[in-house]
C-alpha positions in Angstrom: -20.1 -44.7 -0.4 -22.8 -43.7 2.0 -25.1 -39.8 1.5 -23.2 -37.1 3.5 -25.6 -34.4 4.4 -24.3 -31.2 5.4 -25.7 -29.1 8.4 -25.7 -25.6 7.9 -23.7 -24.0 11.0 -23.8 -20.2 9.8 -25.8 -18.5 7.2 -24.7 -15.4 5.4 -27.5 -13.9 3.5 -26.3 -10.7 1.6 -25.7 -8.9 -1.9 -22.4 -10.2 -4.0 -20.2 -7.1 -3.9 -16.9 -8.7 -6.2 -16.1 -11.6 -8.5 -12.8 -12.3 -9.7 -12.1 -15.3 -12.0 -9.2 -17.3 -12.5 -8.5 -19.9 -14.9 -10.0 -22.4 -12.5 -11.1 -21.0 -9.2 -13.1 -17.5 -8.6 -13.5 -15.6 -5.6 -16.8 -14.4 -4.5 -17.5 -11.3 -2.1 -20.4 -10.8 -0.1 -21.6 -7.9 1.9 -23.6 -9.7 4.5 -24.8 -7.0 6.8 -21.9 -5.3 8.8 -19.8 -8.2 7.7 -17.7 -9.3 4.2 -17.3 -13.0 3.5 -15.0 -13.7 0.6 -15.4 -17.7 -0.7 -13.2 -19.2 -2.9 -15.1 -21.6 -5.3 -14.6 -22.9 -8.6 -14.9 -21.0 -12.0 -17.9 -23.5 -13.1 -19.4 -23.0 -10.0 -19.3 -19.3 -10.0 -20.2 -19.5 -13.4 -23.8 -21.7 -13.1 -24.8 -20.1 -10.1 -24.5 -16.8 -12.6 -22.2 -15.2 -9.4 -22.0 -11.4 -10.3 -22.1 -7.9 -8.7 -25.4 -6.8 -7.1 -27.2 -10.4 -7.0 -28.8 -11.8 -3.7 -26.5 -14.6 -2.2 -26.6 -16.6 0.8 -22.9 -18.3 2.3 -23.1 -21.3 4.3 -20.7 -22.5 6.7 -20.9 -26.3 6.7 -19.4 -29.5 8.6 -20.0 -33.0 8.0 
């Protein structure tokens, strides 16, 4: 298998307003300006990126 980089189409820098864990997925909140973006990630993820109310974030859309 070959490196796939991922470009960056939109950038969402803002503060993490929610985090609601499952048993395997969490969902993530982000007050980005006048705009909310809401990612579904997993639980580890959330959890070693230390995702939790009032720290800085930055969402990125990406395509192969």
């Amino acid at each position: 298998m070959g490196v796939h980089r991922l470009l960056g189409r939109n950038r969402f820098s803002g503060i993490v307003t929610d985090v609601t864990l499952g048993d395997v997925s969490a969902q993530v909140e982000i007050q980005a300006g006048p705009f909310r973006v809401v990612a579904m990630v997993s639980r580890e993820s959330a959890e070693d990126l230390r995702a939790q109310q009032g720290r800085q974030a930055v969402s990125i859309t990406a395509r192969p």
